[in-house]
DSSP file (Angstrom, degrees, kcal/mol; ACC not computed):
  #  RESIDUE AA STRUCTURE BP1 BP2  ACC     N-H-->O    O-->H-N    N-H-->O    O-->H-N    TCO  KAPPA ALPHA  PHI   PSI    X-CA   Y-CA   Z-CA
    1    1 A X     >        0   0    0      0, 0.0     4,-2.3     0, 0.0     5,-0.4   0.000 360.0 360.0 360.0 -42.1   38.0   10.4  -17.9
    2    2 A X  H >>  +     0   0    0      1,-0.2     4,-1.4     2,-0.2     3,-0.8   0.965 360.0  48.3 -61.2 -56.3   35.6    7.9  -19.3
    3    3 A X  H 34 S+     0   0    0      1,-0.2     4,-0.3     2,-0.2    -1,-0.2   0.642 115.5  48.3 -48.2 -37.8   37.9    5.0  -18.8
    4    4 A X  H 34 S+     0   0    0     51,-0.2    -1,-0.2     1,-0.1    -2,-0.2   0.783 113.2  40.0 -86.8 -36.3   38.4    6.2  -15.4
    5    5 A X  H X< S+     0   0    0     -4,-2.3     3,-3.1    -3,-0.8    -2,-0.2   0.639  90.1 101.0-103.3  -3.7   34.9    6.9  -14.1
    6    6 A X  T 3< S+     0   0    0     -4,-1.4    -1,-0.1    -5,-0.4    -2,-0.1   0.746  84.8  35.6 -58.4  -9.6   33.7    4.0  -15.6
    7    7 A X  T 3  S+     0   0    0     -4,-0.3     2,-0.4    -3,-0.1    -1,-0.3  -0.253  87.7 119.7-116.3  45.9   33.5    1.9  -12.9
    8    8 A X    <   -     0   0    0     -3,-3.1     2,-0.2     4,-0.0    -3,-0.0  -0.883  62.7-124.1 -96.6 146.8   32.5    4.7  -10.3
    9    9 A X    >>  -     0   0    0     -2,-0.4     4,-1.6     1,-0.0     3,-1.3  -0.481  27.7 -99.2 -89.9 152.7   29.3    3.8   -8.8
   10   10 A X  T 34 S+     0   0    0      1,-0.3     4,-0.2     2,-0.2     5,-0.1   0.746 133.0  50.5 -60.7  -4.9   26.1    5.9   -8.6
   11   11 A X  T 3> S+     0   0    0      2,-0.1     4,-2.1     3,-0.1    -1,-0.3   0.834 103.1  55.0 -89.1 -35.6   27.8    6.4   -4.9
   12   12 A X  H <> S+     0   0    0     -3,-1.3     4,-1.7     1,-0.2     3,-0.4   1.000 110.7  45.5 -68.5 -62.8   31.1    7.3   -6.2
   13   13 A X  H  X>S+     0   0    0     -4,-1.6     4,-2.3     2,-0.3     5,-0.6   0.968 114.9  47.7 -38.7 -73.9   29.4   10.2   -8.4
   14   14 A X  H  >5S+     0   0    0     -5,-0.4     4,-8.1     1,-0.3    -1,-0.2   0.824 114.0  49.9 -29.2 -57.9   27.4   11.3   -5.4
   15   15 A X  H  X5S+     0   0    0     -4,-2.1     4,-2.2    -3,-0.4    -1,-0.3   0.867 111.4  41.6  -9.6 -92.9   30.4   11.2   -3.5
   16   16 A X  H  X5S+     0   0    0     -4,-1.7     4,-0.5     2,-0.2    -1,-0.2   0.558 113.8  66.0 -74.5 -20.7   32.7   13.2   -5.9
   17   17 A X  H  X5S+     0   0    0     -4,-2.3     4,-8.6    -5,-0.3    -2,-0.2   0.894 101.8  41.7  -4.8 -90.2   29.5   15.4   -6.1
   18   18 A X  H  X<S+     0   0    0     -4,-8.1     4,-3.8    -5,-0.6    -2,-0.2   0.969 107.4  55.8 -47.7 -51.5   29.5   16.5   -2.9
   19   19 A X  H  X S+     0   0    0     -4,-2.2     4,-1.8     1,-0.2    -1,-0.2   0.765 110.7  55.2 -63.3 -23.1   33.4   17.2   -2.5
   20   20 A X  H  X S+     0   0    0     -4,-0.5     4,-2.8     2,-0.2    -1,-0.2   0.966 109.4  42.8 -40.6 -67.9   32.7   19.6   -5.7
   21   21 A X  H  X S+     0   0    0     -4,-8.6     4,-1.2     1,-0.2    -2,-0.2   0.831 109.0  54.2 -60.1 -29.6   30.3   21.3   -4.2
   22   22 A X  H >X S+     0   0    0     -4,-3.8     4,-3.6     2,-0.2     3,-0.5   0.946 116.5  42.5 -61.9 -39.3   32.2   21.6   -0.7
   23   23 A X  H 3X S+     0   0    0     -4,-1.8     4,-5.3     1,-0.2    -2,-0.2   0.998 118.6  47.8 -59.5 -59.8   35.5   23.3   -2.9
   24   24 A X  H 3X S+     0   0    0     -4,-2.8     4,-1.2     2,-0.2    -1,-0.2   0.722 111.0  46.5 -30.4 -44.7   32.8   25.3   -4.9
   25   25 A X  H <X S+     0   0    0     -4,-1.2     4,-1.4    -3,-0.5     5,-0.3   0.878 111.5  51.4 -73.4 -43.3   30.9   26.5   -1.6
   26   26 A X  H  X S+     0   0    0     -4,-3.6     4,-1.0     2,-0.2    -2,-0.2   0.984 108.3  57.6 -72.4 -43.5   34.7   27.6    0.3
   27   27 A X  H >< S+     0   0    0     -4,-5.3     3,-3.6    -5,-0.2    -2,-0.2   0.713 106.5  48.7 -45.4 -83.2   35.2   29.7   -3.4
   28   28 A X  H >< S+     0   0    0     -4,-1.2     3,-4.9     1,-0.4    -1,-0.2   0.536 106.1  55.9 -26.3 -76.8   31.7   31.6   -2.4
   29   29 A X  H 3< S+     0   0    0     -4,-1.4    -1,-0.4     1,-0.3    -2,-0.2   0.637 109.1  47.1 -72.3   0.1   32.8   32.4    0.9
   30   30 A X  T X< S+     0   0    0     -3,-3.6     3,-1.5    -4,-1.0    -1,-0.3   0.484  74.6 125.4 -64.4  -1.9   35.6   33.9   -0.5
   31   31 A X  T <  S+     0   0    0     -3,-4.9     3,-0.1     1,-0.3    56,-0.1  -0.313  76.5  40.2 -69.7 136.2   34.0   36.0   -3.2
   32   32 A X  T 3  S+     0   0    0      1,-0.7    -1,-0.3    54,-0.1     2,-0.2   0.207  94.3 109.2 126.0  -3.8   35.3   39.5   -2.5
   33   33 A X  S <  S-     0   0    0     -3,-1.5     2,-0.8     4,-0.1    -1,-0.7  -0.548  81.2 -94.8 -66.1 135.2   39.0   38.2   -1.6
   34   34 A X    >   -     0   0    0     -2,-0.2     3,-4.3     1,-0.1     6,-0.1  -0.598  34.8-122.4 -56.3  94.8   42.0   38.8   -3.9
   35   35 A X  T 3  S+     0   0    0     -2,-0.8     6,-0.4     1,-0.2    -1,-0.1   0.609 104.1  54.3 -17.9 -41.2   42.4   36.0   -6.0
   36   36 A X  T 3   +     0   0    0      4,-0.1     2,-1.5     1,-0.1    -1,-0.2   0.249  70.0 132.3-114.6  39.1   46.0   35.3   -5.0
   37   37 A X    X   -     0   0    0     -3,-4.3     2,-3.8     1,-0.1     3,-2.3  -0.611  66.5-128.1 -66.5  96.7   45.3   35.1   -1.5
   38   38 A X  T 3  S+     0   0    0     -2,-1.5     4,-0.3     1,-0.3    -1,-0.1   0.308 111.7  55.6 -17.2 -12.4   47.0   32.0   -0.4
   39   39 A X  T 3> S+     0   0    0     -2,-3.8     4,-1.5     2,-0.2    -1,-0.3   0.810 114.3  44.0 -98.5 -47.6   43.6   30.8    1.4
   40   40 A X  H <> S+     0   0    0     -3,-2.3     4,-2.0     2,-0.2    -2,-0.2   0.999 112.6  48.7 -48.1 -84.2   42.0   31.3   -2.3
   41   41 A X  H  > S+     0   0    0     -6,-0.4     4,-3.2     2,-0.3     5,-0.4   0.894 107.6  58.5 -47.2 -41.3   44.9   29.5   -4.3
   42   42 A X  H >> S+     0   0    0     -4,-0.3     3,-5.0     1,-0.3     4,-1.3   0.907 105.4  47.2 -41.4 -69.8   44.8   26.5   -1.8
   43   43 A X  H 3X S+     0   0    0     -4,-1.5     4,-0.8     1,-0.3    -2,-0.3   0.624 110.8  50.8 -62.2 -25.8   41.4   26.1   -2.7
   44   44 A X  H 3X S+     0   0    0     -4,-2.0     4,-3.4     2,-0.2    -1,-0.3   0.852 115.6  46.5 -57.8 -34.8   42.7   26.4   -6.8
   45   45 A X  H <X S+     0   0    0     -3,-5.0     4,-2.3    -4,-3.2    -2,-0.2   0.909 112.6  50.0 -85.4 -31.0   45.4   23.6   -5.8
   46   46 A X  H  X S+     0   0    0     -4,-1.3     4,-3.7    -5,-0.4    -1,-0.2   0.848 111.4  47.8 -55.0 -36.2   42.5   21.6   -4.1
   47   47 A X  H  X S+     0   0    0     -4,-0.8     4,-2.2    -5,-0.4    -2,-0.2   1.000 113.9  44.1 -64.0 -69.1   40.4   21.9   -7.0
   48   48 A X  H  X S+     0   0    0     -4,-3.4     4,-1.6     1,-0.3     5,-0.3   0.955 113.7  55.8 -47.6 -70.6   43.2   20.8   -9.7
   49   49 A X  H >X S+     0   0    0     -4,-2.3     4,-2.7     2,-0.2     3,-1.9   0.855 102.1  51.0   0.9 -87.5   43.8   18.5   -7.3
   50   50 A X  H 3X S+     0   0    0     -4,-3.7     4,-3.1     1,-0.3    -2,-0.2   0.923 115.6  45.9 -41.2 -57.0   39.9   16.9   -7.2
   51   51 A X  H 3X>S+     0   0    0     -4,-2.2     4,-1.9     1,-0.2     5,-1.8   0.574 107.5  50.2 -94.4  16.7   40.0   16.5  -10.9
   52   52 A X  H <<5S+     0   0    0     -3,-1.9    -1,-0.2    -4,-1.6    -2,-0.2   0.843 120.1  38.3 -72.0 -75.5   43.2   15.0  -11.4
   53   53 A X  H  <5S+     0   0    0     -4,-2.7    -2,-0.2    -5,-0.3    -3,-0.1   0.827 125.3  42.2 -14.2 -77.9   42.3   12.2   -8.5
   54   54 A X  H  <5S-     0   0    0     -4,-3.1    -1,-0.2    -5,-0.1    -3,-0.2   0.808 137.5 -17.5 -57.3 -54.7   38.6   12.0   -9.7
   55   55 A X  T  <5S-     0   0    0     -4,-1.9   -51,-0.2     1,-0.3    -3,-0.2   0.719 109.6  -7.2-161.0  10.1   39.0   12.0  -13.5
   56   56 A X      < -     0   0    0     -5,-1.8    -1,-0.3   -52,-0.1    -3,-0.1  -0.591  69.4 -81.6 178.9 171.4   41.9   13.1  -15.1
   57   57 A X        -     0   0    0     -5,-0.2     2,-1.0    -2,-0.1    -5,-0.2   0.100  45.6-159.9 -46.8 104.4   45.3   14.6  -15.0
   58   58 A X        -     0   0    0    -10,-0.2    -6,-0.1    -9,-0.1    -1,-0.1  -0.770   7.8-159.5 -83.7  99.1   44.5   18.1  -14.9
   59   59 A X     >  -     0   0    0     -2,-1.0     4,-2.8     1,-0.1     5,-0.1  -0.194  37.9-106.4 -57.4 150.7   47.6   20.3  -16.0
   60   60 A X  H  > S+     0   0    0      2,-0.3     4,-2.1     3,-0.2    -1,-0.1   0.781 124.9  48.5 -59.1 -48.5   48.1   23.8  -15.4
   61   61 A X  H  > S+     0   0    0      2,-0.2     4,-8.2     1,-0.2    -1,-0.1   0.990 118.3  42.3 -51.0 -68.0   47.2   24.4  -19.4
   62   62 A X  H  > S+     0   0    0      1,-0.2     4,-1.3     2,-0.2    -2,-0.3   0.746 116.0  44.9 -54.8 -35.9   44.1   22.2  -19.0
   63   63 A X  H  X S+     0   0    0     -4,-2.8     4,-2.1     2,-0.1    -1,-0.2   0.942 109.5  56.3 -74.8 -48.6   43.2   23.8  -15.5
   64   64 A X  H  X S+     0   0    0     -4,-2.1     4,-2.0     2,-0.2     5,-0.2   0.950 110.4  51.2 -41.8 -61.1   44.0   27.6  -17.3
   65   65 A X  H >X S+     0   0    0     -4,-8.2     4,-2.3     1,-0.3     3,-1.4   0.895 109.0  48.1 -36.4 -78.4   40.9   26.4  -20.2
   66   66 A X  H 3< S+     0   0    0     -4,-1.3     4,-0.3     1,-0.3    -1,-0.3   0.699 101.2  62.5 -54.6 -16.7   38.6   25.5  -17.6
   67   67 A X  H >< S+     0   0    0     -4,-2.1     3,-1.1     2,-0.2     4,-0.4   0.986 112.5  39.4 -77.4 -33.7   39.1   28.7  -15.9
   68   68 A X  H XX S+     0   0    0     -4,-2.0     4,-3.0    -3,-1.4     3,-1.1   0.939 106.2  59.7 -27.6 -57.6   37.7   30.4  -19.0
   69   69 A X  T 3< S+     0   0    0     -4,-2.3     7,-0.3     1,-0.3    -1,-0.3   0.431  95.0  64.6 -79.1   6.5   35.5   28.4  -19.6
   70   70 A X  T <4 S+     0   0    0     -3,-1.1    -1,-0.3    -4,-0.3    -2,-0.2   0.841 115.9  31.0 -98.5 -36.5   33.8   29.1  -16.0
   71   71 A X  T <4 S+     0   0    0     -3,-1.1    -2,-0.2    -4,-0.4    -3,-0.1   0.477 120.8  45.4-102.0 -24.0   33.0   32.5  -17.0
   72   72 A X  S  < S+     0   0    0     -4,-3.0     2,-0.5     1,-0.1    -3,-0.2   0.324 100.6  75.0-112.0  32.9   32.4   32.6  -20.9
   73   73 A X  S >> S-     0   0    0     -5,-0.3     4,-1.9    -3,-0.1     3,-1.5  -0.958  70.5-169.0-102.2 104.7   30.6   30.0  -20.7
   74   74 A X  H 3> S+     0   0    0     -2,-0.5     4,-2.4     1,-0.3     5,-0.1   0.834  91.4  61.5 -81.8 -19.3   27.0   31.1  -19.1
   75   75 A X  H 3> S+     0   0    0      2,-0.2     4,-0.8     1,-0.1    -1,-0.3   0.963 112.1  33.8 -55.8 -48.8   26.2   27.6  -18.7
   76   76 A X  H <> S+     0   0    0     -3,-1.5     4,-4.7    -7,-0.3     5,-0.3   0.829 113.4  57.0 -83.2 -42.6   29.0   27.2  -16.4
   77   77 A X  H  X S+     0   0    0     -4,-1.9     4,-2.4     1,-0.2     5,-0.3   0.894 102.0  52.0 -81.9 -13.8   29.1   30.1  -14.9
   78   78 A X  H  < S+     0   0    0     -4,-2.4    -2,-0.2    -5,-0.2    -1,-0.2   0.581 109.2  49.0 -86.0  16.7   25.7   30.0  -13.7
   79   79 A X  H  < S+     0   0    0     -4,-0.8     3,-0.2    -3,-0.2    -3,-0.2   0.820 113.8  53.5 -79.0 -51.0   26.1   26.3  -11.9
   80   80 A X  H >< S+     0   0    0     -4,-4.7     3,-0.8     1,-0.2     4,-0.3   0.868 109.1  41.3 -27.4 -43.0   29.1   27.7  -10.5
   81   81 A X  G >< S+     0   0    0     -4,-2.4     3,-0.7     1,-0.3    -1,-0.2   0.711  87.1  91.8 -91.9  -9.7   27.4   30.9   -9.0
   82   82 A X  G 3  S+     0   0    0     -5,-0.3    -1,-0.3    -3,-0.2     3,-0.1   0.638  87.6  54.1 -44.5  -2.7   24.4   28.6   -7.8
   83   83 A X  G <  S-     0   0    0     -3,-0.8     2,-0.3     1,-0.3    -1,-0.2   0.808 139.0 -44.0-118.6 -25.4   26.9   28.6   -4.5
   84   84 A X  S X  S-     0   0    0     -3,-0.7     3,-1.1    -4,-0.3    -1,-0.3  -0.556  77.0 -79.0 176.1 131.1   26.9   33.1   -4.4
   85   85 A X  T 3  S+     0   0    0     -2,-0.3   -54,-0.1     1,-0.2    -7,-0.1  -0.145 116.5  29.8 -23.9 115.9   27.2   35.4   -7.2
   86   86 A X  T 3> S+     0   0    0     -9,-0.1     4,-1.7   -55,-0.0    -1,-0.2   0.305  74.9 117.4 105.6   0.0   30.8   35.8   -8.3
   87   87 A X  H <> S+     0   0    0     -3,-1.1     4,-2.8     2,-0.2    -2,-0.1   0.916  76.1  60.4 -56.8 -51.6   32.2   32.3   -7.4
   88   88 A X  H  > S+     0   0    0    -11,-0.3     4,-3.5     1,-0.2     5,-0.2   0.973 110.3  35.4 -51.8 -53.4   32.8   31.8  -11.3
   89   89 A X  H  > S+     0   0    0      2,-0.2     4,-2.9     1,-0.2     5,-0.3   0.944 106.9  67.3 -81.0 -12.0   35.0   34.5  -11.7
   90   90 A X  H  X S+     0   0    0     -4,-1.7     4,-2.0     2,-0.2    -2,-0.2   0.967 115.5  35.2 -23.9 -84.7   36.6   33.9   -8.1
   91   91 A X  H >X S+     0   0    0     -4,-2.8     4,-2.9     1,-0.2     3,-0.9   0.858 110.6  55.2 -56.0 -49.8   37.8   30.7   -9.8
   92   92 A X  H 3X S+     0   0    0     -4,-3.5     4,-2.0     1,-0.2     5,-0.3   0.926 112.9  43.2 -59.6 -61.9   38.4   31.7  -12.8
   93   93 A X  H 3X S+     0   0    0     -4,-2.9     4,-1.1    -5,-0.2    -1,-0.2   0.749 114.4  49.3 -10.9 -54.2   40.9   34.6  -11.5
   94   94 A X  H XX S+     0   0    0     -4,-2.0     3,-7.3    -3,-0.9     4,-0.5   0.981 109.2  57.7 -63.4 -67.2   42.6   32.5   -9.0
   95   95 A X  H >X S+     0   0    0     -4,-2.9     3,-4.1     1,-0.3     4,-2.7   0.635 110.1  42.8 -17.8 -77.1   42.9   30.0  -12.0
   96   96 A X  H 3X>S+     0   0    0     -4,-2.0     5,-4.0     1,-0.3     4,-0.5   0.624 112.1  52.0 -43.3 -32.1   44.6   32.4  -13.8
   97   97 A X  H <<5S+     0   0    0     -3,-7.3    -1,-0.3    -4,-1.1    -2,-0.2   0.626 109.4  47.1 -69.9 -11.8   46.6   33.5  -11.1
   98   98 A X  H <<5S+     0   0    0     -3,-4.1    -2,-0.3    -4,-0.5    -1,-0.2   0.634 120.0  45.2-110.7 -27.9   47.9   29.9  -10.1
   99   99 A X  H  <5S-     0   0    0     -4,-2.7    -3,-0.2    -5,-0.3    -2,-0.1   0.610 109.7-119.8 -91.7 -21.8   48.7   29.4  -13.8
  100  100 A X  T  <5       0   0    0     -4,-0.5    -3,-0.2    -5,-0.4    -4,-0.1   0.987 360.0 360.0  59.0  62.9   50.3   32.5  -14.7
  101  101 A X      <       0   0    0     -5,-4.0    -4,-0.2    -6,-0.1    -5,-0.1   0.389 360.0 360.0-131.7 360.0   48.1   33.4  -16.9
C-alpha cells in the first residue's frame, strides 16, 4: 500500500476520496436492505474492487477483517455512518455475506 500510493498526488487522494465516499453513500441508501441483495453485494464487489485497484490486493480474508473492523471498531464505524446510521453494519454484513463468513 505504501509503495503503491506513493506516488499518488494530493489529486489522486482526493480522487480515490471521492470514489470512497460515492461506494460508502450507495451503502446508506441501502441501509434497511438484506445484506445479500445482489444490488448490496455489487456494491461489496465494487468496494473490494476500489481497494485492490487503489491500494492493495484485497482478498476475501483481508476484505472479511475489514468488515469487522467497521463495526468494532467505533472509530470506523462512526466515519462510516457519517453517510446514515447503519451504513457500518450494512457493510460489514454484506462483507460477511460475500465472504461466507
Amino acid at each position: 500500500s505504501e509503495r503503491r500510493s506513493a506516488k499518488y498526488t494530493k489529486e489522486d487522494f482526493a480522487r480515490l476520496q471521492d470514489e470512497a465516499g460515492e461506494i460508502f453513500a450507495a451503502f446508506a441508501a441501502f441501509v434497511g436492505t438484506d445484506a445479500a441483495d445482489d444490488r448490496v453485494q455489487a456494491l461489496v464487489k465494487r468496494w473490494q474492487s476500489h481497494i485492490s485497484e487503489s491500494y492493495y490486493t484485497c482478498t476475501n480474508e483481508i476484505l472479511a477483517g475489514l468488515g469487522q473492523m467497521y463495526v468494532l471498531d467505533e472509530r470506523f464505524r462512526k466515519n462510516i455512518d457519517q453517510y446514515g446510521a447503519g451504513t457500518a453494519q450494512l457493510m460489514s454484513d454484506a462483507i460477511a455475506v460475500h465472504c461466507g463468513k
